[in-house]
BADO-820517 format. One record per residue (C-alpha): x, y, z; residue number from 1. Coordinates in Angstrom, 3 decimals. Example, Ala and Ser with C-alpha at 12.3 -4.5 7.8 and 13.67 -1.06 7.14 Angstrom:
% residues 2
<node xx="12.300" yy="-4.500" zz="7.800" i="1"/>
<node xx="13.670" yy="-1.060" zz="7.140" i="2"/>
//
This chain:
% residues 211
<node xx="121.958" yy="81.440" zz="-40.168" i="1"/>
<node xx="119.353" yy="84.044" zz="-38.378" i="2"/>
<node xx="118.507" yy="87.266" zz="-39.919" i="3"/>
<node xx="120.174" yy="89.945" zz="-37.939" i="4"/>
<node xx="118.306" yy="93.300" zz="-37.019" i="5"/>
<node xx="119.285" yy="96.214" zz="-35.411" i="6"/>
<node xx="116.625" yy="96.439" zz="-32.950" i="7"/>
<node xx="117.400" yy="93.426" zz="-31.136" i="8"/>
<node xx="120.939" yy="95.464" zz="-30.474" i="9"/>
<node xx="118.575" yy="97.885" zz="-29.087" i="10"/>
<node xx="116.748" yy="95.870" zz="-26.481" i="11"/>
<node xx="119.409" yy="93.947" zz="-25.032" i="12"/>
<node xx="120.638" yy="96.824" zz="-22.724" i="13"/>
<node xx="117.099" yy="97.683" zz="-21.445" i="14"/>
<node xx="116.877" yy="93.615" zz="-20.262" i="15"/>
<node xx="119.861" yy="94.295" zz="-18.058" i="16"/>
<node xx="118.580" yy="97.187" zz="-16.587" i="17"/>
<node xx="115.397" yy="95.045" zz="-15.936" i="18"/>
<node xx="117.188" yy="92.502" zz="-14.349" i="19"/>
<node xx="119.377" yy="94.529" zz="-12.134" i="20"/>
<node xx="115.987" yy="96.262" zz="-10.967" i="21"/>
<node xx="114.833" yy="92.857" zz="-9.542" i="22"/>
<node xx="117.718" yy="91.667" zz="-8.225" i="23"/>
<node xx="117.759" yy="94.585" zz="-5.918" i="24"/>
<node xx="114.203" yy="94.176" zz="-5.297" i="25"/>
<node xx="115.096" yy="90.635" zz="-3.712" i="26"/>
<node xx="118.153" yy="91.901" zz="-2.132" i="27"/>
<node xx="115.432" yy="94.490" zz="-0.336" i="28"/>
<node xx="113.112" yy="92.292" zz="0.796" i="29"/>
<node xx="115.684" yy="89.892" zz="2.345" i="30"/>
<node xx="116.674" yy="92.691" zz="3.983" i="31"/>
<node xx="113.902" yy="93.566" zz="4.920" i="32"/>
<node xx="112.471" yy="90.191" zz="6.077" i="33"/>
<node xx="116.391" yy="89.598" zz="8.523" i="34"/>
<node xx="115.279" yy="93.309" zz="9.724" i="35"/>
<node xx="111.688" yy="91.833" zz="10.716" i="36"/>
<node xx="112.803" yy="88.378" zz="12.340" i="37"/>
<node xx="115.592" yy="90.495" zz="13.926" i="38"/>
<node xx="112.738" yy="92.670" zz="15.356" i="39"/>
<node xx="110.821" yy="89.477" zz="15.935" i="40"/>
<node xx="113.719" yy="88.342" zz="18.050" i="41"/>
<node xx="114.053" yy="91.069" zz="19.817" i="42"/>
<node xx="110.471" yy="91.228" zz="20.969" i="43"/>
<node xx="110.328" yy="87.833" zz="22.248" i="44"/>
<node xx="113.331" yy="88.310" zz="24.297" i="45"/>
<node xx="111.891" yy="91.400" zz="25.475" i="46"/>
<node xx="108.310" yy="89.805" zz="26.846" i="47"/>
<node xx="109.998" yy="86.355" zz="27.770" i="48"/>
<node xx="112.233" yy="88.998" zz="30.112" i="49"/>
<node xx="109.251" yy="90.852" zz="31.166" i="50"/>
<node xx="107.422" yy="87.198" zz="31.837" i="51"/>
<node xx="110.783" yy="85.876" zz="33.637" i="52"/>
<node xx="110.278" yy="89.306" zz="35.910" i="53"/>
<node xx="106.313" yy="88.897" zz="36.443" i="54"/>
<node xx="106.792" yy="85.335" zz="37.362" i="55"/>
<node xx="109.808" yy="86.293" zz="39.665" i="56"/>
<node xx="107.662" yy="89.236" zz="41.706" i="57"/>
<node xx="104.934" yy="87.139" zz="41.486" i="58"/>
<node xx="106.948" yy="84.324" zz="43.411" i="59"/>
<node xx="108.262" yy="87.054" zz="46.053" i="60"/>
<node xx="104.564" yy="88.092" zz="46.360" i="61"/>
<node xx="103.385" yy="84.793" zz="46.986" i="62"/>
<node xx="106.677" yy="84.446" zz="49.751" i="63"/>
<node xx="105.834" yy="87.463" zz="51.764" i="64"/>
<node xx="101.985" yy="87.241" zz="51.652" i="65"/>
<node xx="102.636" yy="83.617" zz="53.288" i="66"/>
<node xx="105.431" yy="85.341" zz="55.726" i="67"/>
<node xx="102.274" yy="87.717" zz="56.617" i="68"/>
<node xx="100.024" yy="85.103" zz="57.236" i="69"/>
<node xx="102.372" yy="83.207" zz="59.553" i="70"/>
<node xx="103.237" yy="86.496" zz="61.110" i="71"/>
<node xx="99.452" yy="87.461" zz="61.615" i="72"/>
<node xx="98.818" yy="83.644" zz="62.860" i="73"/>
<node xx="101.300" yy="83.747" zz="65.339" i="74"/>
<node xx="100.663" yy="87.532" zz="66.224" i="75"/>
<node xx="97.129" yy="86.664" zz="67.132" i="76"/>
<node xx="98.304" yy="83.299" zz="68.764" i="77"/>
<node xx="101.122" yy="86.144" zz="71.280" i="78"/>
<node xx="98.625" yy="88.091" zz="71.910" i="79"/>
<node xx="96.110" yy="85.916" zz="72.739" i="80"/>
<node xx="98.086" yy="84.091" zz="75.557" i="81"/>
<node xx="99.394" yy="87.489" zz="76.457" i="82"/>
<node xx="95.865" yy="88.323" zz="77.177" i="83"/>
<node xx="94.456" yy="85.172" zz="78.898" i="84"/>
<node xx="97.957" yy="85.374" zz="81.480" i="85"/>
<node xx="96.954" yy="88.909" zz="82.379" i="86"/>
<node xx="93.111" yy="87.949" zz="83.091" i="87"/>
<node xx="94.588" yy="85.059" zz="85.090" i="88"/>
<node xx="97.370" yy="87.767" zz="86.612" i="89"/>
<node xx="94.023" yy="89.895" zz="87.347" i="90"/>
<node xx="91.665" yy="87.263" zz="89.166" i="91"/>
<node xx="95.014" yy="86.458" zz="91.184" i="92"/>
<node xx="95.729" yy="90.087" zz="91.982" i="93"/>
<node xx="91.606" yy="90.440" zz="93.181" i="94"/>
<node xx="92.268" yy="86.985" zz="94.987" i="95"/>
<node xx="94.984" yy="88.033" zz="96.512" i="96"/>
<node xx="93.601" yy="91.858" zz="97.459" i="97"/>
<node xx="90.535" yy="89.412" zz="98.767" i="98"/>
<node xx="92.466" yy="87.159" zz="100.864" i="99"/>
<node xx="94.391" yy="90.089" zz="102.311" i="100"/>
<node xx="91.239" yy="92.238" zz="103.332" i="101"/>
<node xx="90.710" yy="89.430" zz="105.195" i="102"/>
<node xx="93.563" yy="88.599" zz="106.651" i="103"/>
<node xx="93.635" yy="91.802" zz="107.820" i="104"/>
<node xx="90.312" yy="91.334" zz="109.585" i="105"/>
<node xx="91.009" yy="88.996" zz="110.952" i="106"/>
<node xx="94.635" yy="90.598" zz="112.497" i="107"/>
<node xx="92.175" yy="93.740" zz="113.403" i="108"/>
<node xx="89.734" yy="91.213" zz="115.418" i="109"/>
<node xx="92.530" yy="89.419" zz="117.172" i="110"/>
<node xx="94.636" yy="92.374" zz="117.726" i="111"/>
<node xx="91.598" yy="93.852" zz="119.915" i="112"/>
<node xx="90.882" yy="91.046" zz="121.451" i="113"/>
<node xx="94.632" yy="90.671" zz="122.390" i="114"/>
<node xx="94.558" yy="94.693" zz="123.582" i="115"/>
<node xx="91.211" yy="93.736" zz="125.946" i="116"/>
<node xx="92.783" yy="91.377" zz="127.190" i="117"/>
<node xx="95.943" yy="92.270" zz="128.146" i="118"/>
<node xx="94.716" yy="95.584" zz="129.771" i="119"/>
<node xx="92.983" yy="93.192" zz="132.765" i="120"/>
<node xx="95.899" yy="92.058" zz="134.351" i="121"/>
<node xx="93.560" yy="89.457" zz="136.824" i="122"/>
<node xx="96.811" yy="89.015" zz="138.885" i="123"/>
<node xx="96.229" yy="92.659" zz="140.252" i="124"/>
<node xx="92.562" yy="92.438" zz="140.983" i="125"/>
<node xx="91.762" yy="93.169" zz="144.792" i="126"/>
<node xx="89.426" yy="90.610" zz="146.547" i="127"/>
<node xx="86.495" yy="93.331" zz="146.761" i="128"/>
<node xx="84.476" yy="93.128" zz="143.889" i="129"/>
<node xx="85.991" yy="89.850" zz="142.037" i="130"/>
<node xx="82.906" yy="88.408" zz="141.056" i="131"/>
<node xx="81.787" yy="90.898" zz="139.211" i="132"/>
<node xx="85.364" yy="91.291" zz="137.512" i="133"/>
<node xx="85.049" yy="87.587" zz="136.510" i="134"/>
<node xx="81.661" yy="87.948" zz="135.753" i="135"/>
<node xx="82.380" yy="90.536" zz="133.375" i="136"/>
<node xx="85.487" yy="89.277" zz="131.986" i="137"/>
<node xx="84.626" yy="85.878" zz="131.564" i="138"/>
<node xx="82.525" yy="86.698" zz="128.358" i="139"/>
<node xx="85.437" yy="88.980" zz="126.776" i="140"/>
<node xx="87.810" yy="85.824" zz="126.864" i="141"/>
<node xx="85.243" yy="83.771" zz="125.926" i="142"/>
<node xx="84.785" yy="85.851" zz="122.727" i="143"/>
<node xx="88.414" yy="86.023" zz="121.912" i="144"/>
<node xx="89.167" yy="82.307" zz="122.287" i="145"/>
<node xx="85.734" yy="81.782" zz="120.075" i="146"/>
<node xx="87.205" yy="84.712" zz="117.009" i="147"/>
<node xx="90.404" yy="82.865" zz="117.353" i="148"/>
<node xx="89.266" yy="78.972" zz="116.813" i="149"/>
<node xx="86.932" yy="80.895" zz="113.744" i="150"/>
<node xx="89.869" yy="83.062" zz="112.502" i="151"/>
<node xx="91.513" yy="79.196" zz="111.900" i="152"/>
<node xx="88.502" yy="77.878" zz="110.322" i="153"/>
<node xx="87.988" yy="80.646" zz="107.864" i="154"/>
<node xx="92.034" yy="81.218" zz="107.418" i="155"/>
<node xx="92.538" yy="77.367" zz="106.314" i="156"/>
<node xx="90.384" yy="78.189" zz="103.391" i="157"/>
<node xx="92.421" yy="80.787" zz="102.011" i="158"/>
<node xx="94.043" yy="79.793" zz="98.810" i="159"/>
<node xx="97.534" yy="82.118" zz="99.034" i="160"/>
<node xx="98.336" yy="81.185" zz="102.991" i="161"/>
<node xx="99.476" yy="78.466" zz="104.993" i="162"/>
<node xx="99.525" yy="80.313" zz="107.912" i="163"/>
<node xx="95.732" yy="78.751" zz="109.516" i="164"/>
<node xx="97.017" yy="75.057" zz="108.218" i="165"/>
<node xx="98.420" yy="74.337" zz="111.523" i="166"/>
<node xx="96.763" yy="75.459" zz="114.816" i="167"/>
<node xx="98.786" yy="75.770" zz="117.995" i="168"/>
<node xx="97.533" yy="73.004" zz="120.716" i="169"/>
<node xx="95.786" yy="70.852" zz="118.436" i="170"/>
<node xx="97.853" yy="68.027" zz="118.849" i="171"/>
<node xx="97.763" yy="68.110" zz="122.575" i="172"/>
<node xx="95.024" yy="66.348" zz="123.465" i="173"/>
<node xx="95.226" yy="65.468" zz="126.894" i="174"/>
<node xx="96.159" yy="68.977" zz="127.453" i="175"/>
<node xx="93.977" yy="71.485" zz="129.471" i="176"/>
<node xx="91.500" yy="73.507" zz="127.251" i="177"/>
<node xx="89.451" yy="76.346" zz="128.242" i="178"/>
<node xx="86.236" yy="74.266" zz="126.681" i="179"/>
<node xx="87.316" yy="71.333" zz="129.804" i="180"/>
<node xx="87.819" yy="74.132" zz="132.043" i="181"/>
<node xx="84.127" yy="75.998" zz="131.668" i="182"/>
<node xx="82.589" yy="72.258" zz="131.747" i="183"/>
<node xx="84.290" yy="71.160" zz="134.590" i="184"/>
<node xx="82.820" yy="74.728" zz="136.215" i="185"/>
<node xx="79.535" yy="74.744" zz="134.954" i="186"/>
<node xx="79.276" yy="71.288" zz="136.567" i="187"/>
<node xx="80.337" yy="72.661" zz="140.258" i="188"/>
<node xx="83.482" yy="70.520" zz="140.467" i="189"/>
<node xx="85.358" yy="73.592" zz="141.756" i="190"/>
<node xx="84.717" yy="74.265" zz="144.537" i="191"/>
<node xx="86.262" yy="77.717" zz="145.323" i="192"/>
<node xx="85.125" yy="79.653" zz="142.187" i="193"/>
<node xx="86.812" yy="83.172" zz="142.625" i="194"/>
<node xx="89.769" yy="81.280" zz="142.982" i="195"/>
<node xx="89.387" yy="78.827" zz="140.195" i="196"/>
<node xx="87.683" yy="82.012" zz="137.982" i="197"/>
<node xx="91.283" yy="84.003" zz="138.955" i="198"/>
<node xx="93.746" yy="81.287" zz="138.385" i="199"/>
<node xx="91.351" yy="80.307" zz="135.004" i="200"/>
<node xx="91.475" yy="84.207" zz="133.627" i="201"/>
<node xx="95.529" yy="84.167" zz="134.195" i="202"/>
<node xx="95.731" yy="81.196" zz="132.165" i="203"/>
<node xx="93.880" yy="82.185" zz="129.309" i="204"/>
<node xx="95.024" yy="85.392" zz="129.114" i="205"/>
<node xx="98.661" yy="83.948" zz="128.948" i="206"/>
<node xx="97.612" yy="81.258" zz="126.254" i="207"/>
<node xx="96.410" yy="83.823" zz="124.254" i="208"/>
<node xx="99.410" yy="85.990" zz="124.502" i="209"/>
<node xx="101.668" yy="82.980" zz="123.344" i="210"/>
<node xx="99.755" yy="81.947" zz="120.460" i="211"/>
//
């Protein structure tokens, strides 16, 4: 049977106290370690939030930077063809502005011609002095008829009017022509001339009117 002492009484309360001492230590540091994953947790959540928001504006970025590149593509694409229609609108315009300078030569020409020749009124001349009249008229017709066969060739080449395309006469050919008329006189078929010159300057005085 074992030997009893008195100061084993004495130690046994001081080896509970011991051993309540570390069971709170462990009860600490578990609480301490669920307060540290917890926080652990928490963290993770936190930056895989802040990495779910970066990739998210990151995505948006990467949508509007490629809306702004389709929008600068197809601004510069506008405006270029906006650009190129008005220097095509332009060279039209000067084309035009061109064409109608001319034009309106060419109604400035015929218009004085017209005015010369209606002021002779050949149907009023007196017998006195008719060969010089014809003499001097002659060349004035002559002119006019010449500006007006040119005023054709020059107006079929304008690009804007189809006004020269047809000329008046042309498809009479057996008709009589002032160019037949001055042959047949030059050649001294006609045999009274200041009647031939009088009834000639009626008739192309009239033709010319009518055109």
């Amino acid at each position: 049977m074992p030997e009893y002492h008195p100061s084993q009484e004495r130690a046994h309360p001081r080896q509970m106290e011991l051993n309540t001492r570390v069971g709170d230590g462990e009860e600490h540091h578990a609480e301490q370690t669920r307060l540290q994953v917890e926080e652990a947790r928490a963290q993770a959540a936190y930056y895989e939030q802040r990495h779910a928001e970066w990739v998210e504006q990151r995505r948006d970025l990467e949508k509007i930077t490629l809306q702004k590149t389709f929008f600068s593509e197809n601004l510069n694409e506008v405006g270029t063809k906006i650009s190129n229609c008005l220097k095509r609108i332009e060279m039209e315009i000067d084309s035009l502005e061109r064409e109608e300078q001319s034009l309106e030569q060419i109604q400035g020409c015929l218009h004085g011609h017209l005015k010369i020749l209606s002021a002779m009124q050949p149907q009023q001349w007196s017998p006195e002095g008719l060969s010089d009249r014809l003499r001097e008229a002659l060349p004035k017709l002559e002119r006019a008829e010449n500006d007006y066969d040119e005023a054709y060739v020059y107006g079929r080449q304008l690009r804007h009017s189809k006004l020269f395309d047809k000329k008046p006469g042309d498809a009479e050919a057996n008709a009589l022509s002032w160019a037949k008329l001055k042959e047949q006189l030059l050649s001294g078929l006609f045999f009274h001339l200041p009647l031939f010159l009088l009834i000639l300057m009626t008739w192309g005085v009239a033709s010319l009117i009518n055109k």
